[in-house]
C-alpha positions as CSV (number, residue, x, y, z in Angstrom):
1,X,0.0,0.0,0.0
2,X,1.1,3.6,-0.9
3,X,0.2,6.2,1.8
4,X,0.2,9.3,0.4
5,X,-1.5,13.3,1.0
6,X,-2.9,14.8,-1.1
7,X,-2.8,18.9,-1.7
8,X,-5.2,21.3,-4.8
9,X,-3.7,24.5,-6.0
10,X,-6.3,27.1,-7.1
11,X,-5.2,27.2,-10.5
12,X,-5.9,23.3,-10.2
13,X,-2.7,21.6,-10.1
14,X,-3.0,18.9,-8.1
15,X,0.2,17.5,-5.7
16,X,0.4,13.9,-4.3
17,X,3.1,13.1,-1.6
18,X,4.2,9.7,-0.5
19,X,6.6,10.3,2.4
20,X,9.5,7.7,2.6
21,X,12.5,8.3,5.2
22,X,14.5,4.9,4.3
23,X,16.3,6.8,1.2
24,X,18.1,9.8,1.0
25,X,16.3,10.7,-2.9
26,X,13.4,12.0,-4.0
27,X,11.2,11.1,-7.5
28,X,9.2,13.5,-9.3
29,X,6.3,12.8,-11.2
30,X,4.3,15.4,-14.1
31,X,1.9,14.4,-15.6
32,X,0.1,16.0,-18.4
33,X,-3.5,15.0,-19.3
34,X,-2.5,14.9,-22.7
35,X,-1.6,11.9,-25.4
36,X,-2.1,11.0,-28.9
37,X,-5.6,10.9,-28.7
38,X,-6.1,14.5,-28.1
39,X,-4.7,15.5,-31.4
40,X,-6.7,16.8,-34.2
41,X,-6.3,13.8,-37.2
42,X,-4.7,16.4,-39.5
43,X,-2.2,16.9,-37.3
44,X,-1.0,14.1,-35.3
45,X,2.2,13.5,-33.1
46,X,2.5,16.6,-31.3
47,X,1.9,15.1,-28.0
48,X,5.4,13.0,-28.7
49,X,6.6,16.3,-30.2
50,X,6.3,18.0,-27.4
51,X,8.3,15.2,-25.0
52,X,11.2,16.4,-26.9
53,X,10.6,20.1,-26.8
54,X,9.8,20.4,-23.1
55,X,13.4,19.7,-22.8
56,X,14.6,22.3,-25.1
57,X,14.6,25.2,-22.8
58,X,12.2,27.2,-21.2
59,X,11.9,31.0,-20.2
60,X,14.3,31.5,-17.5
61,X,16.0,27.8,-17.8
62,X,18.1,27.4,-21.1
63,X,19.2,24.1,-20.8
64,X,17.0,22.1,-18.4
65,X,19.6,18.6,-18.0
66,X,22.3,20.8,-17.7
67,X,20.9,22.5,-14.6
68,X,19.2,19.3,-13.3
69,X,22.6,17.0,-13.5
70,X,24.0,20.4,-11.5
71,X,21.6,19.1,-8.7
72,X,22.3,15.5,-9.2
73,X,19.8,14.9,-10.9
74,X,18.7,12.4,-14.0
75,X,15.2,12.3,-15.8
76,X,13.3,11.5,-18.4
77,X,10.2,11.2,-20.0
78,X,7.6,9.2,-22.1
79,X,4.5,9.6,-24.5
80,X,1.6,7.1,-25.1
81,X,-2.1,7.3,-26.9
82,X,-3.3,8.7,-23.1
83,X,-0.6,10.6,-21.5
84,X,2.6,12.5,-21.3
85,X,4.6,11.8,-18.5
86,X,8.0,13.4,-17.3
87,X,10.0,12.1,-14.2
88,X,13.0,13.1,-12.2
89,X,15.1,11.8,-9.7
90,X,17.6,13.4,-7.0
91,X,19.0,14.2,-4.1
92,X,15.9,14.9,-1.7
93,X,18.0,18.1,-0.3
94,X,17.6,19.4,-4.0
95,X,14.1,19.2,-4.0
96,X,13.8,22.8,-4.8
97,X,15.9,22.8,-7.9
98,X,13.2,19.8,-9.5
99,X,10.3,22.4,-8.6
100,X,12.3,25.1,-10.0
101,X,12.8,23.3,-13.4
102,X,9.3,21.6,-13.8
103,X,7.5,25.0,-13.0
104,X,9.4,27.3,-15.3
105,X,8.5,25.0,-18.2
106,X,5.0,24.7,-17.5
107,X,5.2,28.6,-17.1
108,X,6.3,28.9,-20.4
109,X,8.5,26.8,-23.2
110,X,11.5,29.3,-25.1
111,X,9.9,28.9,-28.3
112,X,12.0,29.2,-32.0
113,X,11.9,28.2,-35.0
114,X,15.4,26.6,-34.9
115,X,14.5,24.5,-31.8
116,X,11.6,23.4,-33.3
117,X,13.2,22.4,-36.7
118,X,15.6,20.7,-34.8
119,X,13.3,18.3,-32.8
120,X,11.2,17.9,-35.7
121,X,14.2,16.6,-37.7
122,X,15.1,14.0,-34.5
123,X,11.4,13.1,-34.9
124,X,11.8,12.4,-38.2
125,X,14.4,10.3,-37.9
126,X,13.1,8.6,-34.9
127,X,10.0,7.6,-37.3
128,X,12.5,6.4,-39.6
129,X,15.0,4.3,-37.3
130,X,12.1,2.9,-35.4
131,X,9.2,2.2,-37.9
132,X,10.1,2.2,-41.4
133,X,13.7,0.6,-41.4
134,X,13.2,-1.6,-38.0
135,X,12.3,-5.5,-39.2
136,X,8.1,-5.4,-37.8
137,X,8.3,-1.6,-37.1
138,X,5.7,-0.5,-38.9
139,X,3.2,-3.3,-37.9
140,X,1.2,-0.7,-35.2
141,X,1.0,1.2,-37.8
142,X,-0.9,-0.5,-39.9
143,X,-2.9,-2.6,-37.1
144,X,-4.2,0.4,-35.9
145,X,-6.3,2.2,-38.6
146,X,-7.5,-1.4,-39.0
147,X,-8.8,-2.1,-35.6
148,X,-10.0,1.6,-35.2
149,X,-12.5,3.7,-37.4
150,X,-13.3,6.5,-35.4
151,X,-11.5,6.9,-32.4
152,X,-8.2,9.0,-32.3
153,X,-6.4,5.3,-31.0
154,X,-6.2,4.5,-35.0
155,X,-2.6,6.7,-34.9
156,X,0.6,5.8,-32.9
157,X,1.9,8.5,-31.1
158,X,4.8,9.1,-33.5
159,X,1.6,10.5,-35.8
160,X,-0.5,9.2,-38.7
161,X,2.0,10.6,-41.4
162,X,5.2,11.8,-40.4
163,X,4.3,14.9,-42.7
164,X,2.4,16.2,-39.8
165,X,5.2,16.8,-38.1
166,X,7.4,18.0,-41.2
167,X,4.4,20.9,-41.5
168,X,4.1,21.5,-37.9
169,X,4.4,25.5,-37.7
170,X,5.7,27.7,-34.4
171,X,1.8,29.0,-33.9
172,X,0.6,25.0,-34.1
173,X,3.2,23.8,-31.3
174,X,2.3,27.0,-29.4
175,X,-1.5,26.3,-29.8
176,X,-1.1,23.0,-28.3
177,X,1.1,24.2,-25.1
178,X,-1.6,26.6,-24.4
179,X,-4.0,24.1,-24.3
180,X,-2.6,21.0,-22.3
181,X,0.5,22.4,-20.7
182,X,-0.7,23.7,-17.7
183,X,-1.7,23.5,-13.8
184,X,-5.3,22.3,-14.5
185,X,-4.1,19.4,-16.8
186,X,-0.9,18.1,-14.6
187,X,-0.5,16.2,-12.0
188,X,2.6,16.0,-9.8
189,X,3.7,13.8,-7.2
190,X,6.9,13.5,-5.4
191,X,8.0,10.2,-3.4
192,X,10.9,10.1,-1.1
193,X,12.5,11.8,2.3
194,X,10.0,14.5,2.4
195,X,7.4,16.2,4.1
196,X,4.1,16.4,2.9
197,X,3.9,19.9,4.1
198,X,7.1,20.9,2.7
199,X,6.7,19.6,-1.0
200,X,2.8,21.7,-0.6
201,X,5.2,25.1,0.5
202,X,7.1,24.7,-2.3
203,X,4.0,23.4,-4.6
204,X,2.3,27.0,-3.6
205,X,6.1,28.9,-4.1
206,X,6.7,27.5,-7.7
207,X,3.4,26.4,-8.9
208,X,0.9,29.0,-7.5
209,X,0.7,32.0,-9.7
210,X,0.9,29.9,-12.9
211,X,-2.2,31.3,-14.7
212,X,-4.1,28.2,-15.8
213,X,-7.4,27.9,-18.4
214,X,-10.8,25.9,-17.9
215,X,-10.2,22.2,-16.5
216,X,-9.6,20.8,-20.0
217,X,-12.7,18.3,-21.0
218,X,-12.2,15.6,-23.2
219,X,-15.0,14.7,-26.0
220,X,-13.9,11.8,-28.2
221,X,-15.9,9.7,-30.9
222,X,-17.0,6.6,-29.3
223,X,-15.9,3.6,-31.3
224,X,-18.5,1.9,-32.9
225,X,-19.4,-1.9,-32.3
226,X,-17.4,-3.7,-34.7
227,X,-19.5,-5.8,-37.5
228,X,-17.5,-8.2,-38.8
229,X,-13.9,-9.6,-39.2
230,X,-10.9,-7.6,-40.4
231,X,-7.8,-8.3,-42.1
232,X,-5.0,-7.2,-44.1
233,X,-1.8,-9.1,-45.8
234,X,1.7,-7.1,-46.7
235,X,5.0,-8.7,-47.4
236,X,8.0,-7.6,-45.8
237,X,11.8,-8.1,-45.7
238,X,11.6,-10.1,-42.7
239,X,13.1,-13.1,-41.1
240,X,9.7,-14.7,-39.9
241,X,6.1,-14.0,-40.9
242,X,4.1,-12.7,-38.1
243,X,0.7,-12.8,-37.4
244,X,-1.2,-10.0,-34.9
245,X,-4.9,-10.9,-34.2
246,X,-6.8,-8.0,-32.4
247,X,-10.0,-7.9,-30.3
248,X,-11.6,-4.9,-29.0
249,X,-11.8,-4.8,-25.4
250,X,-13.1,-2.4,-22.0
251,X,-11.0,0.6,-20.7
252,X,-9.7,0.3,-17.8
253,X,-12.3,2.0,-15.9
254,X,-14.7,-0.7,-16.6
255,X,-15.1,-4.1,-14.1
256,X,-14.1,-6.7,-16.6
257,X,-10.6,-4.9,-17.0
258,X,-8.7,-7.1,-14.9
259,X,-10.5,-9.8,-15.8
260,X,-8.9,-9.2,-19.4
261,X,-5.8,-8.5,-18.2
262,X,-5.5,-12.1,-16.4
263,X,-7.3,-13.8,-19.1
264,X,-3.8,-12.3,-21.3
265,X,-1.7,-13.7,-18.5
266,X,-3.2,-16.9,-18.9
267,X,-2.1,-17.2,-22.3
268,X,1.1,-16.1,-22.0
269,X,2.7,-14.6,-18.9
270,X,5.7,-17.0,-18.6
271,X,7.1,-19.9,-20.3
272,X,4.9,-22.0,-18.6
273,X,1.7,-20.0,-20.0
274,X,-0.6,-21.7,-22.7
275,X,0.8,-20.4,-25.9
276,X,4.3,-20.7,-24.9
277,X,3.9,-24.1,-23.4
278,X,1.6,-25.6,-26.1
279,X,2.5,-24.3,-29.6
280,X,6.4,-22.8,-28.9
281,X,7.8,-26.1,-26.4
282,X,5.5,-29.0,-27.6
283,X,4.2,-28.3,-31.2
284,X,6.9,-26.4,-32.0
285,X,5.0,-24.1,-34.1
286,X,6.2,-20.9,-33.1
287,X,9.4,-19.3,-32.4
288,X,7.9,-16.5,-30.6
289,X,4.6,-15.9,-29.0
290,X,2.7,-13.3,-26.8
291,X,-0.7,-11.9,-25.5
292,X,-1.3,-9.2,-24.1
293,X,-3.3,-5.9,-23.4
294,X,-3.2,-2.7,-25.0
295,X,-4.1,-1.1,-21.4
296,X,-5.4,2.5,-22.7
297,X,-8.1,4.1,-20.7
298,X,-10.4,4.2,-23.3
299,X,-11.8,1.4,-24.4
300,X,-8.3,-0.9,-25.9
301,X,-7.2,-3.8,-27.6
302,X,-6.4,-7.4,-26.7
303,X,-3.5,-8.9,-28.8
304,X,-2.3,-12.4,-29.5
305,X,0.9,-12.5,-31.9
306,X,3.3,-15.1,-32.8
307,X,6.1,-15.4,-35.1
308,X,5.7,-18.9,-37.1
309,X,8.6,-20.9,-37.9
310,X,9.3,-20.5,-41.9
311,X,8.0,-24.2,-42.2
312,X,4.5,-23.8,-40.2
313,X,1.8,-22.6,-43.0
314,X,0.1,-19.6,-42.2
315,X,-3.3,-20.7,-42.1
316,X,-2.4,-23.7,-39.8
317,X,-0.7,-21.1,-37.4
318,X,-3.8,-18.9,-37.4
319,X,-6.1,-22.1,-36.8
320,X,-4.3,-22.8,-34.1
321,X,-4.1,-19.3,-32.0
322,X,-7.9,-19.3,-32.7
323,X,-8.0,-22.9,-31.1
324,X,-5.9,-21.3,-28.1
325,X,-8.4,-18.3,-27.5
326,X,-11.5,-20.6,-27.7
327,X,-10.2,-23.0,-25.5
328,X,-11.0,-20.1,-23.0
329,X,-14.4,-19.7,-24.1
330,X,-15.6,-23.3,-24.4
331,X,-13.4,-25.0,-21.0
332,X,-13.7,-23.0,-17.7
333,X,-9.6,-22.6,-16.3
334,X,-8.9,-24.5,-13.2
335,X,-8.4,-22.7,-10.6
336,X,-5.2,-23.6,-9.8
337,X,-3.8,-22.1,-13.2
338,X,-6.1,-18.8,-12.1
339,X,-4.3,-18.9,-8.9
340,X,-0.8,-19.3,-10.4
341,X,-1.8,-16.0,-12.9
342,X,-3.0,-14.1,-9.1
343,X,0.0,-14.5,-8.1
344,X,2.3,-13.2,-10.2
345,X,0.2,-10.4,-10.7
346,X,0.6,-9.4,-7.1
347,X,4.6,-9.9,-7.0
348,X,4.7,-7.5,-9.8
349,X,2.6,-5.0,-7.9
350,X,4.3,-6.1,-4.7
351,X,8.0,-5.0,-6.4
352,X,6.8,-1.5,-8.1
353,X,5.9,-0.4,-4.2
354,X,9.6,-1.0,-3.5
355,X,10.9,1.3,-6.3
356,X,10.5,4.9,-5.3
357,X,10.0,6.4,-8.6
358,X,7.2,3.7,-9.9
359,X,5.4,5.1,-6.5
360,X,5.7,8.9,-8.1
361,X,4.1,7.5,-11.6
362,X,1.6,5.0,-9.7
363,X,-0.4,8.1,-8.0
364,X,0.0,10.2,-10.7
365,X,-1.7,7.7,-12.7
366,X,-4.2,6.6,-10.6
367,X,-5.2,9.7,-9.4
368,X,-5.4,10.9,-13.6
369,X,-8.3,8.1,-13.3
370,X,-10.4,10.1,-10.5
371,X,-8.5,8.6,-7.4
372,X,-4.9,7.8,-6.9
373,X,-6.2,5.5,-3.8
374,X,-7.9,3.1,-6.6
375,X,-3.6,1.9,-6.6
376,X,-3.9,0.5,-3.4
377,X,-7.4,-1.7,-4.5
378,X,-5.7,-3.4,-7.4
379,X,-4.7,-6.3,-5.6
380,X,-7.9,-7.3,-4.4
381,X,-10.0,-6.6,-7.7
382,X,-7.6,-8.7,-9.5
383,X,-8.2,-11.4,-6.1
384,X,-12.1,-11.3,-7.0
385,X,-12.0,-12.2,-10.4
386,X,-13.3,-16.1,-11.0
387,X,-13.2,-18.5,-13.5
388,X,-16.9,-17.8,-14.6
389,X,-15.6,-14.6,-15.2
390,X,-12.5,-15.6,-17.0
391,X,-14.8,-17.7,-19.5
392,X,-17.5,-15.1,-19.6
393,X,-15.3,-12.7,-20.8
394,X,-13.3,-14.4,-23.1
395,X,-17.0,-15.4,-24.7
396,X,-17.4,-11.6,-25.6
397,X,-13.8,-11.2,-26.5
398,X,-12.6,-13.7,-28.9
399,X,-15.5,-13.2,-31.5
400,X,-14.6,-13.2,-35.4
401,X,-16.5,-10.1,-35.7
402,X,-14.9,-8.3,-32.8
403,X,-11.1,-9.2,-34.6
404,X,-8.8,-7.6,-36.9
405,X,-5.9,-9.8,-38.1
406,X,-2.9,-8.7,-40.1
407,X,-0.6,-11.2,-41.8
408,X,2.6,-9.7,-41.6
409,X,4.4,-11.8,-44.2
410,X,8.2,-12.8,-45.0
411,X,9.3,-12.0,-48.4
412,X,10.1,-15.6,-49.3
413,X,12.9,-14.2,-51.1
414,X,15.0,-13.6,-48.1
415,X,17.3,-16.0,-47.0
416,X,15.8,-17.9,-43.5
């Protein structure tokens, strides 16, 4: 359990503190209530844009690692389809200096032209290195607008078309800060040797008279109920064909979420999992296999993906994932392979309490998802879930209509 207080600035910031005497650092969370999905669809990756500018300089800080490392400091940061999140760690004694650096670029980023051709260009190439010349990179990219018709989770958060960053102008970035980089969309937490009531000073020093906008309110199109199977074939320069078979599945505010995420976990957490066990060990199918949950807050996807050996056909290897998946729908799981799944779901969130800065992210999390206390209730509402439920879910789950399938082919060409 994380205990934690809990402090609301006027201009709506809100500040979570875990106190933690046993270490002499401190971790600092912001997080911004902004991902992918709150672009516009003609002009997509600025969220991700913007994890590289917010390091770029801001109105009184020029060179934010520079001063940070100063303190002792190391951070970083990260973008997905929900949220931008930045981190810090440091010496708890430098707290200040972390409060100092995160406020000023919230306060304001130093905007140019030539910092923002710069980033753009590392974006670029970023796009380049890691989905067009990376063996499978671009699969997401095409899974996605096929799984997704409406809702802004069709696009990565690299961006539809990298051209959206190319054309990306100084008023377009500036548009965006203004509208999602500020108090009322953050959250910030700090874990470590602190005081609560010290971290809400200093909170109320740097934070306070940062003029903030409206709470910002998020209206999205609500995917529609899928109709009927998906798929879609390409050929690649690969070593091994791969196949990724999606299902549409609940957000994680919804009471079969956990349910989903253990019904992955039974598939394939570990070696000793279904798909590993059955079609990599004994049928020797597969060379690599996986399942697993997209985990977004709106309503996400449930993958199962395996690389075939070059001598397994295709359509076989399909059948047999399919075979896999129903064997959840038609056979209720023993409890003891229920209980096994349990468990290692609480040693996972067991070990993230012992590392200070997953404690920071946790809260901040949790709290973006109307209570940072809902952390400390994982355990059980992963504990409740049964095997009815298991089956019951996995009945709504692993329809042909609710799937999308892409064959991601080897060019048979290419040497083995």
């Amino acid at each position: 359990m994380i205990e934690y207080k809990k402090h609301r600035l006027d201009n709506g910031l809100r500040v979570l503190v875990h106190s933690d005497t046993s270490t002499p650092m401190v971790a600092v969370n912001t997080l911004y209530n902004v991902g992918a999905r709150d672009e516009r669809p003609d002009k997509t990756g600025f969220a991700h844009l913007f994890e590289h500018l917010m390091f770029e300089g801001s109105i009184h800080v020029p060179r934010f690692d520079y001063a940070l490392q100063r303190a002792g400091g190391e951070n970083n940061a990260f973008t997905t389809n929900d949220i931008t999140n930045y981190y810090l760690s440091l010496p708890a004694q430098n707290l200040e200096t972390a409060f100092w650096l995160e406020s000023d670029r919230m306060l304001g980023l130093d905007f140019s032209e030539q910092k923002l051709e710069t980033q753009k260009n590392v974006v670029v190439e970023e796009y380049k290195q890691s989905y067009l010349n990376q063996p499978y990179g671009d699969a997401w990219l095409l899974i996605r607008p096929l799984a997704y018709e409406v809702h802004p989770y069709r696009w990565a958060t690299i961006g539809k078309s990298i051209d959206h960053i190319k054309d990306a102008t100084l008023p377009d970035v500036k548009d965006f800060f203004a509208a999602f980089y500020n108090p009322s969309n953050a959250i910030l937490t700090v874990a470590g040797n602190v005081e609560a009531s010290d971290v809400f000073e200093l909170a109320e020093k740097w934070f306070g008279d940062i003029d903030s906008p409206p709470a910002y309110r998020r209206k999205l199109p609500e995917e529609p109920g899928q109709s009927g199977a998906k798929r879609k074939t390409v050929t690649r320069d690969v070593p091994q064909s791969q196949i990724y078979i999606v299902f549409h599945m609940c957000g994680r505010g919804h009471p079969d979420f956990h349910t989903t995420d253990l019904l992955s976990d039974i598939l394939s957490n570990g070696e000793s999992a279904r798909l590993p066990a059955r079609l990599v060990h004994e049928q020797r199918m597969f060379s690599d296999i996986n399942a697993y949950i997209s985990g977004n807050l709106d309503p996400g996807l449930f993958v199962i993906t395996g690389k075939p050996h070059n001598h397994t056909d295709i359509e076989k290897a399909e059948e047999v994932l399919w075979k896999e998946a129903l064997g959840l729908v038609n056979n209720v799981v023993d409890q003891r392979e229920l209980q096994k799944v349990k468990n290692k779901v609480e040693a996972t969130h067991t070990f993230s309490e012992s590392n200070l800065l997953a404690k920071a992210m946790n809260l901040a999390y949790y709290e973006l998802q109307g209570d940072a206390g809902i952390y400390n209730r994982q355990i059980e509402a992963y504990a409740k879930v049964t095997a009815d439920d298991i089956q019951r879910v996995a009945s709504g789950l692993f329809r042909q209509e609710n799937s999308a399938t892409l064959r991601y082919l080897r060019n048979t060409h290419m040497p083995s």
